[in-house]
Biopython code that builds the backbone (N, CA, C, O; Angstrom):
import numpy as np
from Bio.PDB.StructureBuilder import StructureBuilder

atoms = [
    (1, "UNK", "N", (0.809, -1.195, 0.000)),
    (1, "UNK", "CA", (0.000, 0.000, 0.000)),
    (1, "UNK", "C", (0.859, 1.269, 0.000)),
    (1, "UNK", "O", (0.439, 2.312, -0.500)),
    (2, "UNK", "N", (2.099, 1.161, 0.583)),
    (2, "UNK", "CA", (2.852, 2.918, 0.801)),
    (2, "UNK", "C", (3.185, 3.269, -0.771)),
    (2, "UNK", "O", (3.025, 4.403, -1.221)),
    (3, "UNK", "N", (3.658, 2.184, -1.538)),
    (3, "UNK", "CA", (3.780, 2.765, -3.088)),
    (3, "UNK", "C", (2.402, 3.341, -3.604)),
    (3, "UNK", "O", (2.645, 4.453, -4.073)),
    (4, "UNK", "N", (1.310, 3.102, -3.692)),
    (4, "UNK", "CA", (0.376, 3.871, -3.444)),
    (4, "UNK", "C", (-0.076, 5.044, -2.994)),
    (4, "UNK", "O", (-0.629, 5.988, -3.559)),
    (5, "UNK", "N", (0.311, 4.798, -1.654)),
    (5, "UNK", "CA", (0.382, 6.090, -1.193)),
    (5, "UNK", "C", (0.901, 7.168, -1.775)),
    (5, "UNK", "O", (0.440, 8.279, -2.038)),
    (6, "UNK", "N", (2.221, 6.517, -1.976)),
    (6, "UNK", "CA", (3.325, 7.435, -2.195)),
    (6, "UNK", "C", (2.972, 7.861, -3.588)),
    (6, "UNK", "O", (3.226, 9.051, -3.776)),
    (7, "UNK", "N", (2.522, 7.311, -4.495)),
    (7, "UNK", "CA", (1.634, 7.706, -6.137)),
    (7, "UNK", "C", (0.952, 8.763, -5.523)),
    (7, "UNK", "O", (1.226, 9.960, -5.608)),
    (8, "UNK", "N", (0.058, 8.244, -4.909)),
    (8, "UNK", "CA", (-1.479, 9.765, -4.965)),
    (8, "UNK", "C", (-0.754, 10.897, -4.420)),
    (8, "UNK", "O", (-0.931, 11.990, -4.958)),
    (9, "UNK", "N", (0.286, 10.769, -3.121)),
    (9, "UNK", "CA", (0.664, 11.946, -2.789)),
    (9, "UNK", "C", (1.929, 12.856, -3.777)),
    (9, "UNK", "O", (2.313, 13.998, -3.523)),
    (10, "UNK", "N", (2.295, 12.187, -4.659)),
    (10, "UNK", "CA", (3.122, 12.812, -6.212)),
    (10, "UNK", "C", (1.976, 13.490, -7.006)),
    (10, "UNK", "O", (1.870, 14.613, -7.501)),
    (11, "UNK", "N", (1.191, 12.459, -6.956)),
    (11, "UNK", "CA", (0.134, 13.181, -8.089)),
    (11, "UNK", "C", (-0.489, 14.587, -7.801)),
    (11, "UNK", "O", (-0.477, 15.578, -8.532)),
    (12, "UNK", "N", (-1.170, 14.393, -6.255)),
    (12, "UNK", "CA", (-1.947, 15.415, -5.660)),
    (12, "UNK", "C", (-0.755, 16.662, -5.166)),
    (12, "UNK", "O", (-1.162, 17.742, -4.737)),
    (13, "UNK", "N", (0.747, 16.360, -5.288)),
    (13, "UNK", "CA", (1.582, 17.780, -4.970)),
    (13, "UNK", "C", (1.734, 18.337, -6.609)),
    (13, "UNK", "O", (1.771, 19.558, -6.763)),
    (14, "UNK", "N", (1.811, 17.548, -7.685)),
    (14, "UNK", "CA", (2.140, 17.948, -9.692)),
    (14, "UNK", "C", (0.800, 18.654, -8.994)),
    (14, "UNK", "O", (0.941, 19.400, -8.024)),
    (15, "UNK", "N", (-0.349, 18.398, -9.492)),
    (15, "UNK", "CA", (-1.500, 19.332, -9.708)),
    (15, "UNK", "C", (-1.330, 20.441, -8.948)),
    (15, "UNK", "O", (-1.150, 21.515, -9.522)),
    (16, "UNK", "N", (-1.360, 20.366, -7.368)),
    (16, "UNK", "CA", (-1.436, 21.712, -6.558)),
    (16, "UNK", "C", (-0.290, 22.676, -7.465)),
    (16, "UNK", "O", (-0.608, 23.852, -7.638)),
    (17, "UNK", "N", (1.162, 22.144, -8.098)),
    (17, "UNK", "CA", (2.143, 22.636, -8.355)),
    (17, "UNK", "C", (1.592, 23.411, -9.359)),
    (17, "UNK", "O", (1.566, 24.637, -9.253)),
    (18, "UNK", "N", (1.159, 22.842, -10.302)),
    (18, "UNK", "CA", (0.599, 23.313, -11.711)),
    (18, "UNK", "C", (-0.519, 24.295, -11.373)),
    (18, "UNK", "O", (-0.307, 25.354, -11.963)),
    (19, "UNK", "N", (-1.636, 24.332, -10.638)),
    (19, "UNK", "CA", (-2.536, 25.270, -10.455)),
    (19, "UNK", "C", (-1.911, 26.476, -9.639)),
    (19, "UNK", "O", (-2.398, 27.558, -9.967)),
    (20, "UNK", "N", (-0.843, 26.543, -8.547)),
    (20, "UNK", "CA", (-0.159, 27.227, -8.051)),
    (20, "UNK", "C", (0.443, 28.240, -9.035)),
    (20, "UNK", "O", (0.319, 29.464, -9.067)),
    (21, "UNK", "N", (1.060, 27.489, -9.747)),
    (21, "UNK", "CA", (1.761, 28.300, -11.614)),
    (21, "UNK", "C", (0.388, 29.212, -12.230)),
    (21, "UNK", "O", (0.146, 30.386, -12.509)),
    (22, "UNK", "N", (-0.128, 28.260, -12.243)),
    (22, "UNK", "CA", (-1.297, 29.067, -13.189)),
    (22, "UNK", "C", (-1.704, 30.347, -12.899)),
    (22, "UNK", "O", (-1.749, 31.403, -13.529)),
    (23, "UNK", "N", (-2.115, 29.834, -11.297)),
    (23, "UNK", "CA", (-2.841, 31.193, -10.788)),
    (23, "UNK", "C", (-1.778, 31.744, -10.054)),
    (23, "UNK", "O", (-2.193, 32.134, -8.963)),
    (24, "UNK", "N", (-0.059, 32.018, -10.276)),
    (24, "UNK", "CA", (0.027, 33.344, -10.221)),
    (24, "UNK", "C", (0.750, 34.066, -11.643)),
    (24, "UNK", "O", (1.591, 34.916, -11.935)),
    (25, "UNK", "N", (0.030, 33.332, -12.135)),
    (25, "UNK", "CA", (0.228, 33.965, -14.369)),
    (25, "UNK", "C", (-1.065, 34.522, -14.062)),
    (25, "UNK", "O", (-0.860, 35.733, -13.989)),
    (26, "UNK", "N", (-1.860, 34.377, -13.919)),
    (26, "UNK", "CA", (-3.458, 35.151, -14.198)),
    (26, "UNK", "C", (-3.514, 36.346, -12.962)),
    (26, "UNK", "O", (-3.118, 36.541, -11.813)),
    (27, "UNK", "N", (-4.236, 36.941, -13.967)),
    (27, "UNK", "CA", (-4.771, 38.312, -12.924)),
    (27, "UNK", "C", (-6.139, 38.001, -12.187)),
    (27, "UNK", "O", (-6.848, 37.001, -12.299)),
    (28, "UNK", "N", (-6.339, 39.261, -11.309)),
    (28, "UNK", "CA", (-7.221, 38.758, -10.705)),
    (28, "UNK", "C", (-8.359, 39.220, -11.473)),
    (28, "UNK", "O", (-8.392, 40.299, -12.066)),
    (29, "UNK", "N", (-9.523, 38.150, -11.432)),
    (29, "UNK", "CA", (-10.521, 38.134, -12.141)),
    (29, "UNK", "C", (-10.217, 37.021, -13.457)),
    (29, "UNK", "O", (-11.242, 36.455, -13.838)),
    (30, "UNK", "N", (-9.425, 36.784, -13.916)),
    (30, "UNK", "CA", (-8.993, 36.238, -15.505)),
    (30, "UNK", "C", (-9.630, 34.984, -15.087)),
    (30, "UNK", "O", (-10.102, 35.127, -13.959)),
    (31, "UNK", "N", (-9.886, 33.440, -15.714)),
    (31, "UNK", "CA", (-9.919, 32.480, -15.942)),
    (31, "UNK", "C", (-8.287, 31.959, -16.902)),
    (31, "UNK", "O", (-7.612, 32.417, -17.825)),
    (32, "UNK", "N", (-8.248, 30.405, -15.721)),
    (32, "UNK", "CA", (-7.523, 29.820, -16.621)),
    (32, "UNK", "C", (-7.716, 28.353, -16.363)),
    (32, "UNK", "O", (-8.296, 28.126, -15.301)),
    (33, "UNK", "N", (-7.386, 27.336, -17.045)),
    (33, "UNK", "CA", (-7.888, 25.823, -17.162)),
    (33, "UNK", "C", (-6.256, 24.875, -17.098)),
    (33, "UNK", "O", (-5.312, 24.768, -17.880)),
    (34, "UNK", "N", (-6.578, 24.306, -15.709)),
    (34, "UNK", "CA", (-5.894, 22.775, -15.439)),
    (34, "UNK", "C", (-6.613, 21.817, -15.498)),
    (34, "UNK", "O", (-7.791, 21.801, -15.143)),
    (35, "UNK", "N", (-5.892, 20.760, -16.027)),
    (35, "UNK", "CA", (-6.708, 19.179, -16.614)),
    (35, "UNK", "C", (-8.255, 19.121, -17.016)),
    (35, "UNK", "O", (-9.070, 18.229, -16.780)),
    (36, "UNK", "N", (-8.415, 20.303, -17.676)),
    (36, "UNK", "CA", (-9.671, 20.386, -18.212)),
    (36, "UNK", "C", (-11.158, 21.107, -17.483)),
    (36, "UNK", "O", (-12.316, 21.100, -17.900)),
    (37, "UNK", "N", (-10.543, 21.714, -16.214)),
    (37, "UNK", "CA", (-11.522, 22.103, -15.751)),
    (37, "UNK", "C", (-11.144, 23.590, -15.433)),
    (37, "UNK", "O", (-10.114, 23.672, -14.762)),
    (38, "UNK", "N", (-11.587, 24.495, -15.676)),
    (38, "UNK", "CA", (-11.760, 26.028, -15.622)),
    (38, "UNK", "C", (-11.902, 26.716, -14.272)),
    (38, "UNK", "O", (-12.915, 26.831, -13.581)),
    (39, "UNK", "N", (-10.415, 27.235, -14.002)),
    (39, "UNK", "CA", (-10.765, 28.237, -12.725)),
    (39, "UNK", "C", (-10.799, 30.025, -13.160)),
    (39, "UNK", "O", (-10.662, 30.588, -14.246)),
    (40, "UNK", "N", (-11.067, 30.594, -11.656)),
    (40, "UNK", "CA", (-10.808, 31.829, -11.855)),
    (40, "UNK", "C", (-10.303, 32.385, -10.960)),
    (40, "UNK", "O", (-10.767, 32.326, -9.821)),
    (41, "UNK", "N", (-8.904, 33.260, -11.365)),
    (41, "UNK", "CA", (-8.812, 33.696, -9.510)),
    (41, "UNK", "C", (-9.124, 34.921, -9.617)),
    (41, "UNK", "O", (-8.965, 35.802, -10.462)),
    (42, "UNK", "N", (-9.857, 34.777, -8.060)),
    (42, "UNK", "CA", (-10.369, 35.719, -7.666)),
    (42, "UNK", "C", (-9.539, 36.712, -6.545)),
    (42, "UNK", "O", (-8.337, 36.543, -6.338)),
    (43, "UNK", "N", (-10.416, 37.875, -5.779)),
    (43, "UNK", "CA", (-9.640, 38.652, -4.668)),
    (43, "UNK", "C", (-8.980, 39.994, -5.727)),
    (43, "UNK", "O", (-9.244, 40.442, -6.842)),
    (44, "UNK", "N", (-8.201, 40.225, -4.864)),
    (44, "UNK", "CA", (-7.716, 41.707, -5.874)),
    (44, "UNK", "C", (-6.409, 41.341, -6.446)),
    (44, "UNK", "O", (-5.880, 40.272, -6.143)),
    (45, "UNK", "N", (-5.912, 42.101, -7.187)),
    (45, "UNK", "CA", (-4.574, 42.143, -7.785)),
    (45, "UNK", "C", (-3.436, 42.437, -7.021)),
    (45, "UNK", "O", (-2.303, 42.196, -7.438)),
    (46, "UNK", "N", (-3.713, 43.053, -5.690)),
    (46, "UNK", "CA", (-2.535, 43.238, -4.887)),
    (46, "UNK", "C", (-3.461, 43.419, -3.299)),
    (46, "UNK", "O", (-4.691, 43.419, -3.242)),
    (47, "UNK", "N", (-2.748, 43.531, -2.378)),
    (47, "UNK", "CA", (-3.440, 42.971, -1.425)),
    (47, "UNK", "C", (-2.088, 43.347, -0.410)),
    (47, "UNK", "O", (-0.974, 42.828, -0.475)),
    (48, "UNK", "N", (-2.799, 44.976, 1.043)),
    (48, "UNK", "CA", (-1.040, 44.540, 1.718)),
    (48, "UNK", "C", (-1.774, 43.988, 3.040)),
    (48, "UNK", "O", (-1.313, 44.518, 4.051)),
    (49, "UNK", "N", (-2.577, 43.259, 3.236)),
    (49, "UNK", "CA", (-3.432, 42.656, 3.975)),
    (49, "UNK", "C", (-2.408, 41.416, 4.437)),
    (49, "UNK", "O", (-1.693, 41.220, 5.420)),
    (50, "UNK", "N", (-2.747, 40.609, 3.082)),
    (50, "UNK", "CA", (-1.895, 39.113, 2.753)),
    (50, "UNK", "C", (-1.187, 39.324, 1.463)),
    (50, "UNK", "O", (-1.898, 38.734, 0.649)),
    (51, "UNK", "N", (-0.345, 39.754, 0.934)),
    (51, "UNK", "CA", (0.114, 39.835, -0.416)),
    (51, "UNK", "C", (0.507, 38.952, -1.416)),
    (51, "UNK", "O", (0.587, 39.032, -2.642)),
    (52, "UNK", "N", (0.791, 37.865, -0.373)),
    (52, "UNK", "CA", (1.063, 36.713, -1.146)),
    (52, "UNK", "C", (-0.079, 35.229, -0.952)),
    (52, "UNK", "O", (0.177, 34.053, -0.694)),
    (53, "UNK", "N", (-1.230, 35.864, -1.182)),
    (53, "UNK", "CA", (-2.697, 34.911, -0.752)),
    (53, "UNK", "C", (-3.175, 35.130, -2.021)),
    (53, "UNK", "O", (-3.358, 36.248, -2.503)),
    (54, "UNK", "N", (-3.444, 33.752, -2.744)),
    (54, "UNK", "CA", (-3.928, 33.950, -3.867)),
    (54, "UNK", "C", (-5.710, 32.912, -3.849)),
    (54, "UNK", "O", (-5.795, 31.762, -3.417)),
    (55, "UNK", "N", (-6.740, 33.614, -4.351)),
    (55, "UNK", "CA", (-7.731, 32.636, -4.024)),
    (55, "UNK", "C", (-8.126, 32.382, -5.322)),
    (55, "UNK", "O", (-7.972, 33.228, -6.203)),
    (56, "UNK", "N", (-8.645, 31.246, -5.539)),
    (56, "UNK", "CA", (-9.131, 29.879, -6.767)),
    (56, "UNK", "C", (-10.193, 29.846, -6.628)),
    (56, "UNK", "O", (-10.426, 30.021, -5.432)),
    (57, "UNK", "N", (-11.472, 29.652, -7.437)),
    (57, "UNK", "CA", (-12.551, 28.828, -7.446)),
    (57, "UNK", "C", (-12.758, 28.762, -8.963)),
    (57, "UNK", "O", (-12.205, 29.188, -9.977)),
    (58, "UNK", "N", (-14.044, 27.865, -8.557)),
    (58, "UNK", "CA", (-13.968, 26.636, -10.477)),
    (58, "UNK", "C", (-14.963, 27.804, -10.973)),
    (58, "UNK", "O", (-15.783, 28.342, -10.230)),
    (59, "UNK", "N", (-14.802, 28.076, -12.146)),
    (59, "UNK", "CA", (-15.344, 29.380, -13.060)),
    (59, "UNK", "C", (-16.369, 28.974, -12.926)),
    (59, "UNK", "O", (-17.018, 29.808, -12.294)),
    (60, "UNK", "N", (-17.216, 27.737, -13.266)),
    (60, "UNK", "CA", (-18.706, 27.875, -13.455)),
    (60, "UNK", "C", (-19.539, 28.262, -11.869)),
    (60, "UNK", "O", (-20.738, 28.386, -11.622)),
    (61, "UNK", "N", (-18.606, 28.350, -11.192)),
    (61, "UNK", "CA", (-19.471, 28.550, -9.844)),
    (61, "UNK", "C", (-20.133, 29.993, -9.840)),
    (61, "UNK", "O", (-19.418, 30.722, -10.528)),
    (62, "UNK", "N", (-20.996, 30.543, -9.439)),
    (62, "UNK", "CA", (-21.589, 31.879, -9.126)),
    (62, "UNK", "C", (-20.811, 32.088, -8.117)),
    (62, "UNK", "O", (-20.288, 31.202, -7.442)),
    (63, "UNK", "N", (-20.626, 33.958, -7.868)),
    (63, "UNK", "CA", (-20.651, 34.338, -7.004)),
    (63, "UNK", "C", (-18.818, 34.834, -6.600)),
    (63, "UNK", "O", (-18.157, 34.791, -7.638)),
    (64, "UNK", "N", (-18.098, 35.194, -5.556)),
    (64, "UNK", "CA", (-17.008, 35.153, -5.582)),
    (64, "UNK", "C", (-16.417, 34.099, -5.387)),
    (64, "UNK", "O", (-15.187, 34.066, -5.419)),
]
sb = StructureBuilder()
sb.init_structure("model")
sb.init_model(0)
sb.init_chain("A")
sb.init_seg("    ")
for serial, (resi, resn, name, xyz) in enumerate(atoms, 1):
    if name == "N":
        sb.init_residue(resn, " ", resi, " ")
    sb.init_atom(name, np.array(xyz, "f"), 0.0, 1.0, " ", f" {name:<3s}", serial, name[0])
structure = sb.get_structure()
């Protein structure tokens, strides 16, 4: 089972890695698409609150 393990937890750090990339190429508001499914990040473009807080949700969702 740990080779297993050890698969899903490679797989599930590539994706976070890749959506991490994505959304800090996009502005805020833009849409952009990993493995086929469409996000958008949201929040503002700069921020001296948290500056380095970036927030995600899946484009077809309503709302922020």
């Amino acid at each position: 089972m740990l080779p297993r393990l050890i698969t899903a937890a490679e797989d599930e750090l590539d994706a976070a890695g890749r959506m991490l990339s994505a959304a800090r190429d996009a502005a805020a508001g833009e849409e952009f698409t990993i493995d086929g499914q469409r996000y958008r990040r949201t929040g503002r473009g700069s921020s001296t609150w948290r500056p380095s807080a970036l927030f995600v949700t899946p484009a077809d969702q309503p709302g922020r």
